[in-house]
C-alpha positions, 0 to 999 in steps of 0.5 A: 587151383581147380582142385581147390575151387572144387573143394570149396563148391563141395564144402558149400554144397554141405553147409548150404544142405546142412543149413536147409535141414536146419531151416526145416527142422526149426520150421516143424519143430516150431509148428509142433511147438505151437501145435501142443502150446497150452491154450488158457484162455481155451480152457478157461471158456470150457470151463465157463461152458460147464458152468453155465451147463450147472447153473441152467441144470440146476435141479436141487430142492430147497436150501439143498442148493449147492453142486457138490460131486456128480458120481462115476457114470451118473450126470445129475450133481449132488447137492447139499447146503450151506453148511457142508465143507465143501459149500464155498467151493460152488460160488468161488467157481462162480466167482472165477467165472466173473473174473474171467469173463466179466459176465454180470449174470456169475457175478449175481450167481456167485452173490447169491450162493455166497450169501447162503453161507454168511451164518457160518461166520457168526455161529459157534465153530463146528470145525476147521472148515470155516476157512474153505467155507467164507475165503473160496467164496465170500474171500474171492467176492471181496477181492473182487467187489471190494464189498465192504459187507463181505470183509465184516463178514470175512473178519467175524468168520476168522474170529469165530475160526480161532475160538478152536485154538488150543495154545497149549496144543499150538494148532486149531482143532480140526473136528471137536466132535471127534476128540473124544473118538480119535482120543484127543486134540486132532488136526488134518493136513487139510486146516493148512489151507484155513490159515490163509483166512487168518492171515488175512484179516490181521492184516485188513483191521482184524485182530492182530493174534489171528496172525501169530495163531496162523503161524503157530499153526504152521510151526507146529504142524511142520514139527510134528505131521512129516515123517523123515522123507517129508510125507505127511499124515492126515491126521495127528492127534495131541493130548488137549491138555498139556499139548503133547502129540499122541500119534498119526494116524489117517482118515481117508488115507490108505493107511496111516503109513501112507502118503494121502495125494490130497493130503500132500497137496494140502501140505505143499499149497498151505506152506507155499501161502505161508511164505506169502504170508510171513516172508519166512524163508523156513516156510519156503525151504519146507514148501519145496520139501513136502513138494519134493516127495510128491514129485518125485512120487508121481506117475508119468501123466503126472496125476497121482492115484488116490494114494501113492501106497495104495497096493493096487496101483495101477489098479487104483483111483486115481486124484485129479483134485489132487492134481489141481490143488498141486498145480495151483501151488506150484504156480505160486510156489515159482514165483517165489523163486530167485534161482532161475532153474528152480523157478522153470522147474515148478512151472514147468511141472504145473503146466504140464499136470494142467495140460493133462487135466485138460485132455478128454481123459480128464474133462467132464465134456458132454459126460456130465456137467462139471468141469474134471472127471476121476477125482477121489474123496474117500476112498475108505468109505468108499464115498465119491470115488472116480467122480466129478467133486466141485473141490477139484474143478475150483482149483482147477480154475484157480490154477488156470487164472493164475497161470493167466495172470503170469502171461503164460 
């Protein structure tokens, strides 16, 4: 009987000491947790911060007015006008800054740039851009203010936006006035994101075709851009008249064998939209295929190099407004998920690219005045590589809002 009531006092011994390790592993590993969690509402401020350092800096001359990219190791913005490619990022910044803070003054910020680019809407097409251009700044003021003046203005712009549909082709052209170098009909990964913009009005009072133009679009890029492992070329270029895809090719890749970061980027947030936008099952499915290679691609801080062939890794620039774009896709693209374990995948994968966005090694902090550092914009021309770009400080804030608004 005393052996076993010394039996019993040991065995309580031991689980009451197993239980107190228990106890103390729970405490710090809870401590930890909370000590690494991912503030947004922290990051959003910093990027509210930055903002108001390039709205109270603002330097330009003239209509060349709007911050386009900061170089490496400079701290003054380049500016340009209205109607470059990147135009609509600057007042759509401003506007993610409205939203989250509901400060008036970005509102009036955001306004004033946005209506710089209201010509483009109502001028011949210069090329696929228009989409970037109205929807990231006067897109995002509409859903905002529901100013009834921006959707005529968003509706003239994708009318004016399909005038570059070849139907014999089955995609939007990218850029008329290379047709005749590239030898033909061409379109750039990057149009998937314009699409977004026809969607939209067919369905708010726009003419219906825009819809079916968009997912022709979708369709056909899917056929022809990918290879077998579902990376894609930058460009690929058609014959204009019966409609017959001639090669791929890159631009701003490294070469046309390559898989371009941005490029991949493009693909995986503009089939993830289409999805939105149609309910096509085929558009999901591809979405996770061309995010697929991009993942299982990336290095270990999940910021990609500018290319993922580029011979010199880990020598090579590296694309964090790739990461941004990826990001804010694949927030979107969990949401659509009904499997519980692919929904936690994608999430997961996005929170952590934005929790190392935002560590000091990305940050623009006191460096200059924008919001990211180390982002790549044409490497072959040898044009904004490692610099700040407003392209990747948008999305970033994109994906941060939208991260927000899942209670995350």
């Amino acid at each position: 009987m005393l052996k076993k009531m010394k039996a019993d006092s040991y065995f309580i011994q031991i689980n009451n000491f197993v239980l107190g390790l228990l106890i103390l592993y729970l405490f710090c590993f809870t401590k930890i947790n909370a000590q690494s969690a991912f503030n947004v509402n922290k990051q959003l401020n910093y990027c509210i911060q930055q903002v108001n350092k390039t709205v109270a800096a603002n330097n330009s001359i003239g209509d060349i007015n709007i911050p386009r990219s900061i170089d490496n190791n400079a701290k003054v913005w380049k500016y340009v006008d209205y109607k470059d490619w990147t135009s609509g990022f600057w007042p759509g910044i401003l506007w993610y800054a409205y939203q989250f803070s509901h400060d008036n003054q970005f509102k009036i910020q955001a306004a004033k740039f946005s209506n710089e680019l209201i010509p483009l809407a109502y001028s011949p097409a210069y090329d696929h851009d228009l989409g970037f251009q109205i929807n990231c700044s006067i897109g995002n003021g509409f859903r905002l203010t529901q100013n009834k003046n921006y959707k005529k203005i968003l509706l003239a712009a994708a009318d004016t936006l399909a005038t570059l549909f070849n139907p014999k082709v089955g995609t939007i052209l990218s850029w008329p006035r290379e047709v005749q170098s590239l030898g033909g009909h061409n379109t750039i990964m990057d149009n998937m994101m314009n699409l977004e913009l026809l969607f939209w009005a067919s369905k708010n009072g726009g003419n219906k075709q825009l819809y079916n133009i968009a997912v022709k679009h979708a369709n056909t890029t899917m056929k022809n851009h990918f290879r077998k492992d579902f990376s894609g070329y930058h460009v690929v270029v058609y014959d204009s008249i019966t409609g017959k895809k001639i090669k791929g090719i890159t631009h701003q890749g490294y070469s046309d064998a390559s898989m371009w970061a941005r490029g991949q980027s493009w693909a995986i947030y503009g089939f993830t939209m289409c999805y939105r936008e149609t309910h096509n099952p085929v558009f999901l499915d591809f979405a996770q295929k061309v995010a697929g290679i991009y993942l299982k691609r990336l290095p270990k801080d999940m910021i990609p190099y500018w290319d993922f062939d580029d011979k010199s890794i880990p020598n090579a620039p590296k694309d964090v407004s790739a990461a941004a774009v990826t990001a804010s896709a694949l927030l979107e693209l969990s949401t659509f998920m009904t499997d519980k374990t692919k929904q936690e995948y994608y999430k997961s994968k996005a929170v952590s690219m934005l929790k190392e966005i935002s560590t000091p090694k990305y940050q623009s902090c006191e460096v200059n005045n924008a919001i990211l550092l180390h982002s790549t914009g044409h490497k072959p021309h040898n044009s904004e590589v490692d610099a700040s770009i407003n392209y990747a400080d948008f999305y970033y804030m994109e994906a941060l809002l939208r991260l927000k608004n899942m209670g995350l």
